[in-house]
C-alpha positions in Angstrom: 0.0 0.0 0.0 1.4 3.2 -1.0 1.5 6.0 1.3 -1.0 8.3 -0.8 -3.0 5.5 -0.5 -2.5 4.6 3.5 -3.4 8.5 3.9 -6.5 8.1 1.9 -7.6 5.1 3.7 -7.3 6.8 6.7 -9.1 9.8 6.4 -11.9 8.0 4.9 -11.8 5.7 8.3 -11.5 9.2 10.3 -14.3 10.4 8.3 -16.7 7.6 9.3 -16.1 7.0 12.9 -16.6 10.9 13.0 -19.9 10.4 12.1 -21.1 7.0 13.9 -20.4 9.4 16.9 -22.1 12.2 15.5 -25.0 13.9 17.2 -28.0 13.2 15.5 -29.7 16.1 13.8 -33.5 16.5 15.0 -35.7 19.3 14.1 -39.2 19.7 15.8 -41.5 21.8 14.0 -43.2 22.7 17.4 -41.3 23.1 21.2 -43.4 20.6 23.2 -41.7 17.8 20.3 -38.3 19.1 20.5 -38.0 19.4 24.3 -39.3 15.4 24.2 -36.8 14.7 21.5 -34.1 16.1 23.9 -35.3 13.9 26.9 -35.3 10.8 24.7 -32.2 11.4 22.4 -30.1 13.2 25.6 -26.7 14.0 24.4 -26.8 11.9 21.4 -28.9 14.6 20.0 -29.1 17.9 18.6 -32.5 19.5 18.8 -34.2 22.3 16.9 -37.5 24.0 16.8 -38.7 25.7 13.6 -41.8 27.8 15.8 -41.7 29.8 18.8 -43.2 29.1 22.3 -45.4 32.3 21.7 -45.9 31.8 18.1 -49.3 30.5 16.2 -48.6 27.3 15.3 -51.1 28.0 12.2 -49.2 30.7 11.0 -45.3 30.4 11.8 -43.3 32.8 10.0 -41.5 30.6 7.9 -37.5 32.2 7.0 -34.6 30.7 4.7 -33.0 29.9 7.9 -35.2 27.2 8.2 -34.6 25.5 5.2 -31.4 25.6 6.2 -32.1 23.7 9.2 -34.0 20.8 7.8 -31.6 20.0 5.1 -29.2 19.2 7.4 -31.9 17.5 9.8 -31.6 13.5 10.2 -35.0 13.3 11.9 -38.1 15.4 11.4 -41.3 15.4 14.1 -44.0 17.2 12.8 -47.8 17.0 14.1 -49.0 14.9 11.6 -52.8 16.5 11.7 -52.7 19.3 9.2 -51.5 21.5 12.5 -48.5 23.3 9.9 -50.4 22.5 6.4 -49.7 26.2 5.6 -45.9 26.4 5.9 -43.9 23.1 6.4 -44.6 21.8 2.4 -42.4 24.6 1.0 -39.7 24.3 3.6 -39.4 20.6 3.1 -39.6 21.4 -0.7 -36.9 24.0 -0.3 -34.7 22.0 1.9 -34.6 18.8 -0.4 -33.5 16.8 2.1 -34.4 12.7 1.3 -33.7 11.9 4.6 -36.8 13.7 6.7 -39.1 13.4 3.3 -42.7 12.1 4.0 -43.1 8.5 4.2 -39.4 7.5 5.3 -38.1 6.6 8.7 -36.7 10.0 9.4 -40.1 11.8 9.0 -42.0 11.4 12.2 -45.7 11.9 12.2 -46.5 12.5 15.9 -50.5 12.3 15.7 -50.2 8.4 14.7 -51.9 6.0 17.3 -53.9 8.9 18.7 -57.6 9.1 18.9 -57.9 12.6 17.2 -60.9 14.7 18.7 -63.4 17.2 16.0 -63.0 15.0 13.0 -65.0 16.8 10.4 -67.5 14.4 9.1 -67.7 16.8 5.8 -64.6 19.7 5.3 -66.2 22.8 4.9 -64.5 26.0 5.1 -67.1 28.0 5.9 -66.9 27.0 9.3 -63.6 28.4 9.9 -59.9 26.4 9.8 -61.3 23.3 10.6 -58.1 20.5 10.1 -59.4 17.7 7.9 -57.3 15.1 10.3 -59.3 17.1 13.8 -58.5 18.5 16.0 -54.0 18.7 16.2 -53.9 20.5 19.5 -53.5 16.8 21.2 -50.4 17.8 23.5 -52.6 19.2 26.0 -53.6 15.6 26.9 -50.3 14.5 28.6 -50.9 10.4 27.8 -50.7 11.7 24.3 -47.2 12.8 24.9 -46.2 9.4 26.5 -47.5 8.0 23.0 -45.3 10.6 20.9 -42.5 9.9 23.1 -42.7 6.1 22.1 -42.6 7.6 18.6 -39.6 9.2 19.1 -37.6 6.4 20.8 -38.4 4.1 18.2 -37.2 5.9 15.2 -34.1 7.3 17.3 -33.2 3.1 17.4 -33.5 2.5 14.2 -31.1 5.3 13.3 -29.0 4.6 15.8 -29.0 1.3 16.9 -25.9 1.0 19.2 -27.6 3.9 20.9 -30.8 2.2 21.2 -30.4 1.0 24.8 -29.8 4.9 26.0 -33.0 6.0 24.4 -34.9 3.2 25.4 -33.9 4.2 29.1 -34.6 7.6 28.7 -38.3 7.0 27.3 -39.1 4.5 30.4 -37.7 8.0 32.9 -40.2 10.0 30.8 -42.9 7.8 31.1 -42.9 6.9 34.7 -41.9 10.1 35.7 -45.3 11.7 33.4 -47.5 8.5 34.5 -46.5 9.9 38.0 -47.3 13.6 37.1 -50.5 12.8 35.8 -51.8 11.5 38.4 -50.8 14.5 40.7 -52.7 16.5 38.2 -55.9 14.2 37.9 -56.1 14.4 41.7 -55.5 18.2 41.7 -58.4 19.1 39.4 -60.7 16.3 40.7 -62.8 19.1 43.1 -63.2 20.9 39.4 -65.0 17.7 37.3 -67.6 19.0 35.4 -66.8 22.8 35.6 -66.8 24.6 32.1 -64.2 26.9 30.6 -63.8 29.0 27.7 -61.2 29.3 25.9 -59.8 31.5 22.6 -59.5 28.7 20.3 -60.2 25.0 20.5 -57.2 24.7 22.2 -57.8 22.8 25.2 -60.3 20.5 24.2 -57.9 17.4 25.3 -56.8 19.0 28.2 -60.6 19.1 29.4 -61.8 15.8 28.3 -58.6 14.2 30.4 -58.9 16.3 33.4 -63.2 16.3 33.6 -63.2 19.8 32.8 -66.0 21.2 29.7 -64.5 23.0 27.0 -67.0 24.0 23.8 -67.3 28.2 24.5 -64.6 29.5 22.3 -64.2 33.5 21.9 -63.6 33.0 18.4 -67.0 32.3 16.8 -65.4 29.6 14.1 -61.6 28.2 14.2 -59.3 30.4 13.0 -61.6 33.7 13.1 -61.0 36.4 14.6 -64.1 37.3 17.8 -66.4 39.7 16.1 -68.7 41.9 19.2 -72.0 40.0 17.9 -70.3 36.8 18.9 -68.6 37.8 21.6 -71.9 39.5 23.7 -73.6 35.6 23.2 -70.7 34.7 24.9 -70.7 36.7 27.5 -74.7 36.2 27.5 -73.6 32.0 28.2 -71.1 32.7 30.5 -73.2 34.8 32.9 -76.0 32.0 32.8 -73.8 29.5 33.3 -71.9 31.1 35.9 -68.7 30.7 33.6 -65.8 32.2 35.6 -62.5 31.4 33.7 -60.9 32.8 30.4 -57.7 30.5 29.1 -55.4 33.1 26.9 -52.0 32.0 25.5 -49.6 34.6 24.8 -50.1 34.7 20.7 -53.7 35.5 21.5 -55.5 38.8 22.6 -55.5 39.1 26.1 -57.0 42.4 25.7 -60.1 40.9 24.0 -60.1 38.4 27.1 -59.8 41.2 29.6 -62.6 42.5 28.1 -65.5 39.4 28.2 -63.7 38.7 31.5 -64.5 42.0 33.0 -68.1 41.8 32.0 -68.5 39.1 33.4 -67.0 38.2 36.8 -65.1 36.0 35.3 -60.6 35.7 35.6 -58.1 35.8 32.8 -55.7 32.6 33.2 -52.5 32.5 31.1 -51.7 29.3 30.0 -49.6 28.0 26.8 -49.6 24.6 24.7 -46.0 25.2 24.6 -42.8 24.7 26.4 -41.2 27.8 27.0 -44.3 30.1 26.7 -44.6 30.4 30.6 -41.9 31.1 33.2 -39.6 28.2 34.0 -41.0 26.1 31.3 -38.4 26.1 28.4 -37.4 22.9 27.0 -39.8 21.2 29.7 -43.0 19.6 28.3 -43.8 18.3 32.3 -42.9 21.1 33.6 -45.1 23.0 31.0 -48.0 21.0 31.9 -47.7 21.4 35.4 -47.8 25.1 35.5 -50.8 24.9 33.3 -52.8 23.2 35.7 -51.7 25.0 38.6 -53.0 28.5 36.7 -55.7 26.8 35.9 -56.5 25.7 39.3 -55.8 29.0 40.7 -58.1 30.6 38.0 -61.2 28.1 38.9 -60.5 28.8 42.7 -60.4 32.6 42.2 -63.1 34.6 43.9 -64.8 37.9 42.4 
């Protein structure tokens, strides 16, 4: 063997060990699937998020930066019910990355094995955005994250197999340390069964069909449009027969419009988010997320006016 050719033989062996210990590239289109990603993948990962915590996941402001991001990207989780119809397509176009293209192993879709809620029988636009799949806002039902989690693991293993043991470790901390979590929460909210809620958008419909809560008084009159003052006074109208005391606002949402239906009618503004990092002390924390969720909600539904 020459010595041009021991070099070459080398560099080439260099070259591949370099990336058999390489981080693997994940990019989450939404926070509450990156910060999971980063639980399960730990520091044989390299997570990020194309949206914001206080972004509208409808309507993300979509910049060459992330095309960028998913070319290089190994593993892609996206929501899988029409939640980023409007704006993922032409990044994945623009990024032309085979490796995270729909249908292979590095394209996750997060919403498989879950019961979706809102399933339009007939899609019709005139009643507002409704998601042909229903209802993609299924984060806020925390056993729905144990499932994506499982998601995660698996097609973390079959990338990385060596690694496989890791992230299988990882997922079983997750999961008994959520299974653990929701229980805390199903016992906190318990004195609350049956108590109704409105919310801006249909938002926290999972949330309240997990936790015994009602949630089917929304401020915008149809999915996806803004509150007009005819609709808004018949809410108001329900809320004061029903004795309706809590507004849910997240912070890409008008808490002024809120404030307003709130102050009319004895009822408290609660700020909550469907996303890690939108609240203080959250970021990057899906559990911890959830947890100060509940306890604003709690404090909200315990308020007295």
């Amino acid at each position: 063997m020459t010595p041009t050719i021991r070099f070459l033989a080398a560099a080439f062996t260099l070259c591949a060990a370099s990336r058999a210990f390489a981080a693997l590239h994940v990019v989450a289109t939404t926070p509450e699937y990156g910060a999971i990603a980063t639980v399960i993948g730990g520091d044989k990962v390299v997570v990020a998020t194309l949206s914001k915590a206080t972004e509208d996941p409808h309507f993300v402001d979509a910049k060459p930066s992330h095309i960028v991001t998913l070319n290089r990207a190994d593993l892609l989780i996206e929501g899988g019910a029409d939640l980023e119809a409007g704006w993922l397509p032409p990044l994945l176009d623009g990024a032309r990355n085979p490796r995270v293209a729909v249908g292979t192993q590095g394209h996750i879709r997060a919403s498989e094995g879950i019961q979706l809620l809102d399933v339009p029988s007939v899609l019709d636009r005139s009643q507002g955005d409704v998601h042909a799949a229903g209802n993609p806002h299924f984060m806020m039902d925390p056993v729905n994250a144990g499932i994506v989690a499982g998601h995660i693991a698996k097609a973390l293993c079959a990338m990385d197999v060596p690694s496989c043991p890791a992230y299988t470790s990882n997922l079983q901390a997750f999961l008994a340390k959520l299974e653990g979590k929701i229980k805390d929460w199903e016992a906190a909210l318990a004195p609350f069964k049956g108590t109704p809620i409105v919310t801006y958008h249909p938002t926290w419909k999972y949330f309240a069909a997990r936790f015994g809560l009602v949630s089917d008084l929304y401020l915008e009159p149809k999915p996806g449009i803004p509150p007009s003052p005819p609709h808004l006074a018949d809410v108001m109208r329900k809320m004061n027969e029903g004795k309706i005391r809590v507004v849910l606002v997240e912070p890409f949402q008008s808490r002024k419009t809120a404030e307003a239906v709130a102050d009319r009618t004895a009822a408290t503004v609660v700020d909550v988010c469907q996303f890690p990092g939108g609240l203080p002390g959250t970021a990057n924390d899906y559990i911890a997320l959830m947890d100060a969720d509940v306890k604003a909600i709690i404090a909200g539904l315990s308020a007295k006016k």
